[in-house]
C-alpha positions as CSV (number, residue, x, y, z in Angstrom):
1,X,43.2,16.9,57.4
2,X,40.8,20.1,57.8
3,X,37.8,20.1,56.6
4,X,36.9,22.3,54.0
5,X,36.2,26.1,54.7
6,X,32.1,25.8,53.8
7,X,31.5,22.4,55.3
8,X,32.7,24.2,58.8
9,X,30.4,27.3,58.1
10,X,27.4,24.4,57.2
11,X,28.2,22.7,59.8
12,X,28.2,25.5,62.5
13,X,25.1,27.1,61.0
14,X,23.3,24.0,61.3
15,X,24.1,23.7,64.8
16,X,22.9,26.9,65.6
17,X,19.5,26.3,64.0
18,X,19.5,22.8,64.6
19,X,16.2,22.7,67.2
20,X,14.3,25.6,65.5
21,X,14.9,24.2,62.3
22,X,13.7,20.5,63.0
23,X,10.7,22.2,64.7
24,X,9.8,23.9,61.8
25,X,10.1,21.0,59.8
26,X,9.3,17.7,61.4
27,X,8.4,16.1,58.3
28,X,9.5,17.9,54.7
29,X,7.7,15.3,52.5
30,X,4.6,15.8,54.5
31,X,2.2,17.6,51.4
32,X,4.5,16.6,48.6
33,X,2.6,13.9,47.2
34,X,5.6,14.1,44.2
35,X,8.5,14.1,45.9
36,X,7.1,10.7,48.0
37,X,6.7,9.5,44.6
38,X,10.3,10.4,43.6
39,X,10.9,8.7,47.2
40,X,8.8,5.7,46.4
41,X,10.7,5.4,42.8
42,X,13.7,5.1,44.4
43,X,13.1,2.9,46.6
44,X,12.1,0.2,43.5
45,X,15.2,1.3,41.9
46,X,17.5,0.6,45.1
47,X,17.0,-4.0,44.3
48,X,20.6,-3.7,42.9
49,X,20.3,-6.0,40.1
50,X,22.9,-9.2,40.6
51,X,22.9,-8.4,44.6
52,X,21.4,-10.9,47.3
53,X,19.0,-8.9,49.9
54,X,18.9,-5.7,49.7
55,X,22.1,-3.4,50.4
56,X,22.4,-0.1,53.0
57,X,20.9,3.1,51.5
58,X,22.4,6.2,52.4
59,X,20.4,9.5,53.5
60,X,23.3,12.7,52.9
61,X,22.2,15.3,54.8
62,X,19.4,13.7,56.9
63,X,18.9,16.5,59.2
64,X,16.5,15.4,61.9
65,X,16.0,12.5,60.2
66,X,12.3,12.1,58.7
67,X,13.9,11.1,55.2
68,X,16.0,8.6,56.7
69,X,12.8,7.1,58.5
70,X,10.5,7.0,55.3
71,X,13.2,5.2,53.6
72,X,13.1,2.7,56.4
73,X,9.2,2.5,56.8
74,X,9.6,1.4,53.1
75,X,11.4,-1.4,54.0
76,X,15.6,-0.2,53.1
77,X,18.2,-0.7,55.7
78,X,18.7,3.0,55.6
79,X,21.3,4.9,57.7
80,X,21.9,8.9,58.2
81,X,24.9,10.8,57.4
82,X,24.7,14.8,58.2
83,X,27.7,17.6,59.3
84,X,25.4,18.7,61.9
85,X,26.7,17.2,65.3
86,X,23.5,18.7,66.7
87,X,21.4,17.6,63.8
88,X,22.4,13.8,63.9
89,X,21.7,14.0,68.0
90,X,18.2,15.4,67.1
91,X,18.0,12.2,64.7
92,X,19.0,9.9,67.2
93,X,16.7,10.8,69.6
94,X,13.6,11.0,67.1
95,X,14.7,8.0,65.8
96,X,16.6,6.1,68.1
97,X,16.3,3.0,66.0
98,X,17.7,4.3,63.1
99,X,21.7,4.9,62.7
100,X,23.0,8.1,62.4
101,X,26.2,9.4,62.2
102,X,28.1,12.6,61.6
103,X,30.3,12.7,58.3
104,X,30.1,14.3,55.0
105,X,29.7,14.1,51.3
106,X,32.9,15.0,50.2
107,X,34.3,12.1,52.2
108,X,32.6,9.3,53.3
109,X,33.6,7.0,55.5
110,X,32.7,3.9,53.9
111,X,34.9,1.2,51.6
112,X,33.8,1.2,48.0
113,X,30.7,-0.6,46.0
114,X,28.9,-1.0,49.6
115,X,25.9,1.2,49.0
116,X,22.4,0.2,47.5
117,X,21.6,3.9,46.5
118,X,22.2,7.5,47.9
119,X,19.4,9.9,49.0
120,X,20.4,13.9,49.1
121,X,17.4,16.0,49.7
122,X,18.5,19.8,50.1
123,X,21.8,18.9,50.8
124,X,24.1,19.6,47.3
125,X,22.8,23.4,47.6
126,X,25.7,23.7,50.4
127,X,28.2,22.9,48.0
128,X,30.2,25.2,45.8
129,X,30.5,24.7,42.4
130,X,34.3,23.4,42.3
131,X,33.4,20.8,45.0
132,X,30.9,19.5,43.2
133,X,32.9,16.9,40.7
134,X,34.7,15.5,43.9
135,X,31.5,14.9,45.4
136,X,29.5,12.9,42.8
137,X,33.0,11.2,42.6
138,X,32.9,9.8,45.7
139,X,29.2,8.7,45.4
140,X,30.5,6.9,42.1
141,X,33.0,5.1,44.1
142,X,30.9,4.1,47.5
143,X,28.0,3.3,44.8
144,X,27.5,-0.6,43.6
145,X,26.9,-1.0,39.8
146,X,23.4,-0.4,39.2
147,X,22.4,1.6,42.1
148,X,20.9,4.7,42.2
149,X,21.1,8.1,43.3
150,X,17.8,10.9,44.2
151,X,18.4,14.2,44.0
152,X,17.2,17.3,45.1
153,X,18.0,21.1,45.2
154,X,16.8,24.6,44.4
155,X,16.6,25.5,40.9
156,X,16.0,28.5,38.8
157,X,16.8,29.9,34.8
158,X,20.8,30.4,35.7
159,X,22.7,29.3,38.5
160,X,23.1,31.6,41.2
161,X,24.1,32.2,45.0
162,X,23.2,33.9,48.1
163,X,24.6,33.9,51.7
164,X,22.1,33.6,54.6
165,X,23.5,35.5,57.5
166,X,20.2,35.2,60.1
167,X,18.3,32.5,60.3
168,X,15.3,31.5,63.2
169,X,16.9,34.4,64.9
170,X,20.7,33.0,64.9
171,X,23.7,34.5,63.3
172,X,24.9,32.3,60.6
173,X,26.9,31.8,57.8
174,X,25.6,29.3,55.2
175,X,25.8,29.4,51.4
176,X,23.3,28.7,49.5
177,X,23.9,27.6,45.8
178,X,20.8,27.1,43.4
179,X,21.6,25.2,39.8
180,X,20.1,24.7,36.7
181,X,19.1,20.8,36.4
182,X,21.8,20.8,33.3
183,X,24.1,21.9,35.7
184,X,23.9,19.2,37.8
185,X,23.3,16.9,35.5
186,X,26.6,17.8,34.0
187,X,28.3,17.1,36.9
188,X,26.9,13.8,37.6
189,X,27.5,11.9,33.9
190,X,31.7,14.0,34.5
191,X,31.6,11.8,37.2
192,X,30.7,8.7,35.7
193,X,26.7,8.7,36.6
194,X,24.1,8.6,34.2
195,X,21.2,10.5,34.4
196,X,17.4,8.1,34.8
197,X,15.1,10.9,34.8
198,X,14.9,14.5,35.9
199,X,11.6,16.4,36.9
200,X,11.0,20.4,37.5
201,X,8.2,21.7,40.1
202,X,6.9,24.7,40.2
203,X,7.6,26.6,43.6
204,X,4.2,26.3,46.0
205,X,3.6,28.4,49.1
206,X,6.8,29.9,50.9
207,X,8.9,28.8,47.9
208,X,10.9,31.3,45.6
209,X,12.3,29.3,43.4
210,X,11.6,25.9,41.6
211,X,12.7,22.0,42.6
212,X,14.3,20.1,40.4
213,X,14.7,16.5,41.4
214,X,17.0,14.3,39.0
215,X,17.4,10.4,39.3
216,X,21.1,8.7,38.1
217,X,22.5,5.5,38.7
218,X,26.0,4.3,38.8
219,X,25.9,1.7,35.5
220,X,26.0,-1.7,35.8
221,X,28.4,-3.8,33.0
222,X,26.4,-4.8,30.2
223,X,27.1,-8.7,30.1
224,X,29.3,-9.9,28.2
225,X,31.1,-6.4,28.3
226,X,32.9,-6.5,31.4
């Protein structure tokens, strides 16, 4: 089946960046004291209740892979999923202990209730708005009760759009979406994900807009309920 129309343009854009952009950004969490706490929260959150051990984490749209490897360092069996052939081979070969594979969001390759969480830094801006349902759907379904899902994305007073054409000197063709946290959050409890908590930063240097970063979880059965 093709792939959608924008996770080709994503997907070719990244590749055409792929080395200037992981040059530029060998580690985005480096300086963000609160989005390594958001990171470290998560990680707490991902001991599934009711599960032995601790289940695989995903990382959607691990790019050259630093996420992936902090989740890791923190002791997660972590692997990386990301559009970017390119991308995933500058993974690899930053991280060549780590697993990383090309796939996407909107299907995942992977049977459901396996996964102890989902990470997607940055990567839901790529998204358009009538993907969106389908998407948190299948993280519903690959999810095991309990476990939970980090967030992050560009936000701003009203949802809006842009398409970057040039990028690190490269023609491209990537949409950008930015969405209001209620937005999001919207989409996440329509697809049977309830929101844990949702925090707002302010944009710091070389930022235009804010981050929003939301925390959900698949619910577990209450016992007695199920």
């Amino acid at each position: 089946m093709r792939a959608p129309e924008f996770l080709e343009s994503t997907r070719a854009s990244y590749d055409a960046i792929a080395e200037a952009y992981a040059a530029e950004h060998p580690d985005s969490l480096a300086g963000r004291p609160l989005e390594r706490a958001l990171l470290s929260a998560f990680v707490e959150l991902a001991e599934v209740p009711g599960v032995p051990g601790r289940p695989p984490v995903a990382d959607l749209g691990s790019g050259p892979g630093h996420v992936t490897a902090r989740l890791r360092d923190a002791g997660l069996p972590v692997f990386g999923v990301d559009a970017s052939p390119r991308m995933v081979a500058l993974a690899r070969r930053a991280h060549p202990d780590l697993r990383f594979h090309v796939g996407s969001m909107t299907a995942l390759d992977l049977p459901d209730e396996t996964l102890g969480g989902i990470v997607a830094l940055y990567s839901i801006i790529h998204v358009p708005d009538d993907h969106l349902p389908s998407v948190f759907a299948e993280f519903h379904r690959v999810l095991l009760p309990g476990a939970p899902v980090l967030l992050g994305f560009q936000s701003g007073a009203q949802d809006g759009h842009r398409r970057l054409t040039e990028r690190f000197g490269q023609e491209i063709s990537l949409d950008c979406y930015w969405r209001t946290p209620d937005t999001v959050i919207g989409h996440l409890t329509g697809a049977g994900l309830a929101l844990h908590a949702r925090v707002l930063r302010e944009p710091e240097a070389g930022e235009e807009l804010p981050r929003a970063f939301l925390l959900a979880r698949r619910p577990a059965p209450v016992p007695g309920e199920e």
